[in-house]
C-alpha positions in Angstrom: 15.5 -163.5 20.0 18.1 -162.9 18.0 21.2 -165.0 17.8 25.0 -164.3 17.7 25.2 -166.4 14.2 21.9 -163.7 13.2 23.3 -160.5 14.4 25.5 -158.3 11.7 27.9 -155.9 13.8 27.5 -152.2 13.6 30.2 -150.0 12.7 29.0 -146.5 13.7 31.6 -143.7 11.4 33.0 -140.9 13.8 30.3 -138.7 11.5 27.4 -140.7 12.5 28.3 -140.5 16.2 28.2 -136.7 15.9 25.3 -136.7 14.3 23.8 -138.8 17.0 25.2 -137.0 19.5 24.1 -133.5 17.5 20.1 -135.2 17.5 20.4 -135.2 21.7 21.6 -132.2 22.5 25.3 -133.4 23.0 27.0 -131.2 20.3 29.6 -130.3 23.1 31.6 -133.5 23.6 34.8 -134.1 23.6 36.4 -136.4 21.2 37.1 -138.9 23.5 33.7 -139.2 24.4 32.1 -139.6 20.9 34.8 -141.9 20.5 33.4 -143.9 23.4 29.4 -143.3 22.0 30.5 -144.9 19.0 32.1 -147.8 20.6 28.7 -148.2 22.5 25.8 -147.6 19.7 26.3 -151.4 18.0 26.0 -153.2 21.5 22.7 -150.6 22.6 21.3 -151.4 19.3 22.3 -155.0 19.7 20.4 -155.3 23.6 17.6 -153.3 22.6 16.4 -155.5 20.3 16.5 -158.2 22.9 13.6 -156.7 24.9 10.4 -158.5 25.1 7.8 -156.8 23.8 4.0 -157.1 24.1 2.4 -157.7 21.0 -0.8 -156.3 21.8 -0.7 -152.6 22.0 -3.2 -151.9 25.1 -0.5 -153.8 27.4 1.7 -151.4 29.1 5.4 -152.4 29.1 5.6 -152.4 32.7 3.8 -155.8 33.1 7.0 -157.2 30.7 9.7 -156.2 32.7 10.7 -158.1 36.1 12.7 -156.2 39.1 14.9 -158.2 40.7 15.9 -157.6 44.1 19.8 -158.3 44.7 
């Protein structure tokens, strides 16, 4: 797992957001909002690399994930 110290931050342009956005079928946002997908990319990058993952391919991922019951 990666460490705060290990991490570098991501700074997403405005460009790169609307290409993102462009790549999922969201080429109708508003600014605001890929103002806000930009804000969000470096911490989603950031926690998806945190996900265990199996390192055998035959194991499915739902025998990595626990649901917890509130």
């Amino acid at each position: 797992m990666m460490t705060k110290s290990q991490t570098k931050k991501v700074e997403p342009t405005i460009d790169e957001a609307n290409a993102f956005a462009q790549r999922h079928g969201l080429s109708g946002l508003k600014p605001e909002y890929i103002a806000r997908l930009r804000e969000l990319i470096g911490p989603v990058a950031f926690y998806g690399q945190q996900v265990r993952r199996s390192p055998q391919k035959e194991h499915s991922p739902a025998f990595e994930f626990t649901v917890y019951k509130p």
